[in-house]
N, C-alpha and C positions, 0 to 999 in steps of 0.2 A: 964894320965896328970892331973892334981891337978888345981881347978879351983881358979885361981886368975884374979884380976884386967889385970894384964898384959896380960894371955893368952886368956880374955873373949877378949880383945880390939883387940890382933892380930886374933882370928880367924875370928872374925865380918869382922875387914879388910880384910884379905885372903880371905874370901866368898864373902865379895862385889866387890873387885879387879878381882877373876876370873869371878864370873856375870858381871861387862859390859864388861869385853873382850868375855866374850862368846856371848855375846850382837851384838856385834862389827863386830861377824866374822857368826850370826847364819841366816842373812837374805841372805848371798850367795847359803846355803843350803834350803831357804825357809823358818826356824824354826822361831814362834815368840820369841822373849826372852822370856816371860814372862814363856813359858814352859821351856826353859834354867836355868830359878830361881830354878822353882818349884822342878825341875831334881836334881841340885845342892845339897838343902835343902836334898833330899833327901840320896843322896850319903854323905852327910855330918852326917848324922843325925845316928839313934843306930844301922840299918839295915846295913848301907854305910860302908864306906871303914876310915872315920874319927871318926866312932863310939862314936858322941856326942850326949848322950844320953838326951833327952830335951821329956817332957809327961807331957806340965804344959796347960792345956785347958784355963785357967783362962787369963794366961799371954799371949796367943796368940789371946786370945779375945781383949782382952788390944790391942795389937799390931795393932790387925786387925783393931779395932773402931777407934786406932790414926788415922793411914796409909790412912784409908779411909775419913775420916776429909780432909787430904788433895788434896786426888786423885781427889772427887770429887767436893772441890774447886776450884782446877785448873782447873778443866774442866769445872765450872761455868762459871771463867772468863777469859775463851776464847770461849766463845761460846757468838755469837753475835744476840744481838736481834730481826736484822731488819730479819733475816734468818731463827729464827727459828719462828718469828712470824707468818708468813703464816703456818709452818706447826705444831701450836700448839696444837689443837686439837686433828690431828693424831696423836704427840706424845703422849697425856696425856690420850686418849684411851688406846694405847698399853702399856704405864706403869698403868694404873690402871685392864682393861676390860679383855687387854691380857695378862696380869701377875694372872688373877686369872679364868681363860680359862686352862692357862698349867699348873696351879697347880690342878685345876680338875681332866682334862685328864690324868695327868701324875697320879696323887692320883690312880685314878682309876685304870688305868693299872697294879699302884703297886701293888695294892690291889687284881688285879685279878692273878695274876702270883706268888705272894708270900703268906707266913702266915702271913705275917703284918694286924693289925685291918684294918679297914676303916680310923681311924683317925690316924693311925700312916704312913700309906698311903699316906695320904693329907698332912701331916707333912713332912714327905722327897718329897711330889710333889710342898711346900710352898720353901721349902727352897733352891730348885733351880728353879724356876718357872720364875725367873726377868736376863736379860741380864745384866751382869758383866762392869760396867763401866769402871774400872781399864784396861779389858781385849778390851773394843771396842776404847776408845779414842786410848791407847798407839799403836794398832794393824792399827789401819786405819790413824795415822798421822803419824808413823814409814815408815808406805806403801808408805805414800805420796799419796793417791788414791783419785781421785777427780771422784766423783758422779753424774749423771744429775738427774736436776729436782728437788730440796731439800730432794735426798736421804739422805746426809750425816748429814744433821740439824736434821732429822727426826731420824734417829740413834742414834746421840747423847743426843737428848734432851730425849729419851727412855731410855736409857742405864742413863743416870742421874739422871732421875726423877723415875724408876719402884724401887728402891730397899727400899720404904717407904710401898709398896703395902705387898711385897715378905715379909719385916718385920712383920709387921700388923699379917698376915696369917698363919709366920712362929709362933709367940708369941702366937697367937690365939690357934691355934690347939696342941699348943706345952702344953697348960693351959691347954686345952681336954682330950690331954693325961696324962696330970698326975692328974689331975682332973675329973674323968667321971661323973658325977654331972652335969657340967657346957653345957652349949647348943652352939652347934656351932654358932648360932645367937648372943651371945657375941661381935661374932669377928664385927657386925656391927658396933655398938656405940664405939668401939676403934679404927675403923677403921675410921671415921668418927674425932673424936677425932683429933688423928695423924696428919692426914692432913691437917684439917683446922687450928689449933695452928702450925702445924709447917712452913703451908702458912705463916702466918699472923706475925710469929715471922720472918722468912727467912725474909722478905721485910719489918718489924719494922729496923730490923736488919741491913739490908744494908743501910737503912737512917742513921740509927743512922753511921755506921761505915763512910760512905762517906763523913759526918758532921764531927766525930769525926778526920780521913785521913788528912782534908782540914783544919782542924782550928787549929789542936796543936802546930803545927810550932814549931817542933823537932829541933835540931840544929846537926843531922848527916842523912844523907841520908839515911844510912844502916840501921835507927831504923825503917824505914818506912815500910817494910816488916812485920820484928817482930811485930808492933803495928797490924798487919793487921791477922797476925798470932794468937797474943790474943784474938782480936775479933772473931778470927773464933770461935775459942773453945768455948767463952764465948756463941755468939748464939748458939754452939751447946746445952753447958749444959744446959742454961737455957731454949732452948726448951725442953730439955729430963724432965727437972726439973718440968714443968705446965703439963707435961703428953703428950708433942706435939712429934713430929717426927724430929732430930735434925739431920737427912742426909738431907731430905727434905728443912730443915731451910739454910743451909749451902749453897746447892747446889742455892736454891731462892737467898740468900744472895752475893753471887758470881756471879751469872747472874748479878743482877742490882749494882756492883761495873764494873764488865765488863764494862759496856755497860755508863759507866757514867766516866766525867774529875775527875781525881785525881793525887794530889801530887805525883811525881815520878812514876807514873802508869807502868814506861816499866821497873823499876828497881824492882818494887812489880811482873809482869808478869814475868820477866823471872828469879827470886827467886820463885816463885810457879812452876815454870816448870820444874826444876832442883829438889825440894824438892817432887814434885809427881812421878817424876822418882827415887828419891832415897827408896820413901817409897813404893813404889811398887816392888822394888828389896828384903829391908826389907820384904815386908807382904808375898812375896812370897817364899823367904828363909825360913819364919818361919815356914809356913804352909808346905814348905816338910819337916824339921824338926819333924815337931810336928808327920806325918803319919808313921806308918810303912808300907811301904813294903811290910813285910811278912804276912800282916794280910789283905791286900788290893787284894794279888791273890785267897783266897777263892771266894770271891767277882766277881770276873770279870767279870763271865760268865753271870750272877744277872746283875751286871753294864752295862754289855756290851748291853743287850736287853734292857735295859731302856733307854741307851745314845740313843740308833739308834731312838727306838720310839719318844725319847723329839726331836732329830735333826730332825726325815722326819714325823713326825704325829701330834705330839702336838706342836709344836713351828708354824709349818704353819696353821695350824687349829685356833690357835689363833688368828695368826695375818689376815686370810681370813675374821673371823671372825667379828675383832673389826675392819678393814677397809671397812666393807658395806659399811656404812654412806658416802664413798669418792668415789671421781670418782680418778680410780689411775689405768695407766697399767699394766696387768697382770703379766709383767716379773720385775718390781717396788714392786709388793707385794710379789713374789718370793725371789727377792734380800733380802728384810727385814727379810722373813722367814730364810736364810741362815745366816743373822749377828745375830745370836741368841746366841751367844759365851757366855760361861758360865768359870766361873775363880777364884776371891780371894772371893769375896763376897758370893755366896753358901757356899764354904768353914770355912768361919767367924759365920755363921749363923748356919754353922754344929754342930761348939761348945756347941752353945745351949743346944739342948740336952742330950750332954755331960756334964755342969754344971748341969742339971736336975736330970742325975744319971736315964733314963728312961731304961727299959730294953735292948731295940733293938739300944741304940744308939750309941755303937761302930760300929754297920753293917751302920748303916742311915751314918756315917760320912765316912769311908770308902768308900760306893757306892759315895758319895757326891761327893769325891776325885776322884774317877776314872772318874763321869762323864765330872768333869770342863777339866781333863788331856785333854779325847777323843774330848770335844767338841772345844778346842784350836789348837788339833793337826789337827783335822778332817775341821772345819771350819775356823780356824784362820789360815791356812796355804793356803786356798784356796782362801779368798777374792776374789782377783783381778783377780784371773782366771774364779770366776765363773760371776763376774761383765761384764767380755768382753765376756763373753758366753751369758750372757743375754741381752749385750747391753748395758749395764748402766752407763758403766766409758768413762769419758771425757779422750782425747788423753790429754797424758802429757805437749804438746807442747803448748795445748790452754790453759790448765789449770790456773781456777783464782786464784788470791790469795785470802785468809781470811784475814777477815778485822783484824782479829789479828794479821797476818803477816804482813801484809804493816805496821801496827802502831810499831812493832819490827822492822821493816825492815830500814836497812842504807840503801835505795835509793838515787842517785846524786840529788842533786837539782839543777837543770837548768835555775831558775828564782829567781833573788835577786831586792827587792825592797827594799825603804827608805821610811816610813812612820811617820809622824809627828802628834802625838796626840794632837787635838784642846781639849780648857776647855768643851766645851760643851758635845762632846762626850758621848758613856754610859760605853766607857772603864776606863773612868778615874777614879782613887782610887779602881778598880777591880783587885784580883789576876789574873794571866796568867789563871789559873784550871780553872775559872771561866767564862773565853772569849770563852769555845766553839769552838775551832780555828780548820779548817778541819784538817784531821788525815796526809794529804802529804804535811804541812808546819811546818814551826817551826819559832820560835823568835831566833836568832842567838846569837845578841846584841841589845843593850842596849844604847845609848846615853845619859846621863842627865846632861847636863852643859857642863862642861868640863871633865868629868868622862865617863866612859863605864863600862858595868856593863855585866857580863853575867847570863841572868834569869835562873828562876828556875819554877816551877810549882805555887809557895808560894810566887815569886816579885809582888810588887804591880805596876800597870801604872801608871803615873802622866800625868798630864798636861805638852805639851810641848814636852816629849820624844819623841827618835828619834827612831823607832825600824828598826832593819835589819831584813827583812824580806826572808826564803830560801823557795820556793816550786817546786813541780814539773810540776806546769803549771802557766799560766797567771791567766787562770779560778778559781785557789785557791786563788790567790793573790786578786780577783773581790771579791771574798768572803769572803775576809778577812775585805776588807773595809766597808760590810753589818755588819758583826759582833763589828767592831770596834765602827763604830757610831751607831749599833742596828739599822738597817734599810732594 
């Protein structure tokens, strides 16, 4: 088949079309998608049965740094801050302490079971060393699996935040190796580096975008996304640009939009949430493209004993580890041990050394690949069985919402008031974004004179309006009048 326009377009379609039907049909069997993707890609790809032949490392890098741009945006802003605040510590332990614990161990192990140096070792132990964010959000909100205790904040705010650490390490040792000159103490000062600009830029970043969201006053709703989508990239590049860490930036940048009033805010959330699920069909289509097959069975046997030791030795060692400091039940730091699900990101990071041209680095990607498969299949298929094993999953029937759900959520409103804004007021001449207004009411309408008006995020209050007020209790509507007059 002769590649054109037309046939790149139809077969993209075709691959995406059968990923979400196989989506659609793969949690009856237990299977998460995301190995459904990866499967596809594969059957697609030069080994498969569609024989499209794709070996471009460069372009799949590309893919993967877009893809992931977005993944972990979305899962910035929907992660809520009052939730993960209590457990932030824990998480920023296990993405920095514990991500470079299992890249030890794992190193080591390599090191002792294969010819690989020391430092080539450390290299394939860096570059899967960090929990797969793509692979923990999409697995445990598909599940629907509610957590006691702030296991699930504590999982998330890990899996979003370690893959800055797992960078660092992988780049580090990745200099080492092609470099042997250079001292592994390097990777301090850039480590160091990364984080702090990419801190500092991630939360510049959301100011500026949350400022920029609230004041442009677009005149279509649908740009609001898009504008929010240029920002992403922009803090990304220009962290990458001062030398900072621009998943880091992204992910900071996305929490404090989350967590903050904005213009069309549910129209912006549930366009990222649809566009992280698209590109994680994409990142994971590509990446079984890119692998063959035939060159991944040498491997397995190699794979196979490093998957099992990162799943039952170094993934728990770590996390035993960097949770000293807390007081936490024992079958609570088990659980975390077993969401250590590894996915697109190891695999992104694979590449690496594949642009480097190092010598072992078609074996290092390959292994790489077998281990995300095993640890998807192996872990991502058990969640919730090993959750009710250990005790940790709430009955579905009590189960709360996230404060992200409610604020997507069409709930009835069962409480309608009429409120009349005095001049004094501190709502008066204030956008809607700007009132603060709890997340279970809404402004419906509008009265001004003899007009009605239906708001918007960006209408201003006047003196004298009449607002219709819908909530789902009295208690919101009491709190609505504190807000109004700021009192």
């Amino acid at each position: 088949m002769s590649l054109t326009i037309e046939n790149i377009l139809f077969i993209g379609s075709l691959l995406l079309f059968i990923s979400i039907i196989a989506g659609k049909t793969s949690y009856r069997f237990g299977v998460p998608t995301l190995i459904l993707f990866l499967l596809i890609g594969m059957l697609a790809g030069s080994d498969g049965l569609a024989n499209i032949h794709f070996d471009d490392p460069k372009l799949a890098q590309f893919i993967g740094i877009v893809s992931l741009n977005f993944i972990l945006f979305s899962g910035g802003l929907d992660t809520s801050w009052p939730a993960v605040k209590p457990v932030l510590w824990k998480g920023l332990t296990l993405s920095t302490v514990g991500v470079l614990l299992t890249a030890v161990s794992l190193g080591t192990f390599v090191w002792w079971i294969t010819d690989f140096t020391i430092y080539e070792s450390m290299l394939l132990g860096s570059i899967v060393s960090s929990t797969d964010a793509a692979a923990v959000f999409s697995i445990l909100r598909s599940k629907s699996l509610a957590l006691k205790v702030n296991l699930r904040p504590t999982l998330e705010l890990e899996s979003g935040s370690n893959d800055p650490m797992a960078y660092v390490l992988t780049i580090g040792f990745l200099a080492v190796v092609v470099n042997q000159e250079l001292s592994v103490l390097s990777i301090i000062p850039l480590f160091l580096q990364q984080m702090i600009l990419g801190g500092l830029f991630g939360f510049a970043f959301g100011k500026l975008s949350k400022y920029v969201n609230n004041k442009i006053n677009l005149d279509f709703e649908g740009l609001y996304p898009v504008l929010i989508i240029a920002l992403m990239f922009i803090t990304f590049s220009a962290t990458e640009f001062v030398g900072g860490n621009g998943f880091l930036a992204i992910y900071i940048c996305a929490v404090y939009l989350g967590n903050q009033d904005l213009i069309h805010k549910k129209t912006i959330l549930k366009m990222f949430d649809g566009l992280a699920w698209l590109m994680q069909i994409v990142l994971f289509l590509t990446l079984g493209l890119l692998v063959f097959p035939s060159e991944i069975l040498p491997v397995m046997g190699i794979g196979l004993l490093i998957s099992v030791f990162l799943i039952v030795i170094a993934r728990p060692l770590s996390v035993f580890i960097s949770l000293l400091p807390f007081k936490m039940k024992l079958r609570r730091r088990f659980y975390i041990s077993w969401v250590g699900l590894r996915g697109a990101v190891p695999i992104v990071f694979a590449t690496y050394p594949l642009l480097a041209d190092i010598d072992k680095a078609d074996m290092i990607f390959n292994i790489v690949f077998f281990i995300a498969i095993t640890s998807v299949l192996i872990q991502g298929t058990t969640l919730s069985l090993v959750a009710k094993w250990l005790h940790v999953a709430i009955p579905e029937k009590v189960k709360p919402m996230a404060p992200t759900e409610v604020f997507l959520s069409e709930l009835p409103k069962t409480t309608m008031q009429e409120v009349t804004i005095q001049k004094d007021w501190w709502a008066v001449d204030k956008k809607i974004v700007e009132l603060a207004f709890p997340s279970t009411a809404i402004i419906a309408m509008i009265k001004r004179g003899q007009s009605y008006i239906t708001p918007n995020g960006s209408t201003v209050i006047e003196a004298n309006d009449e607002l219709i007020i819908l909530s789902n209790s009295k208690l919101a509507i009491e709190q609505i009048y504190g807000v109004l007059e700021n009192e």
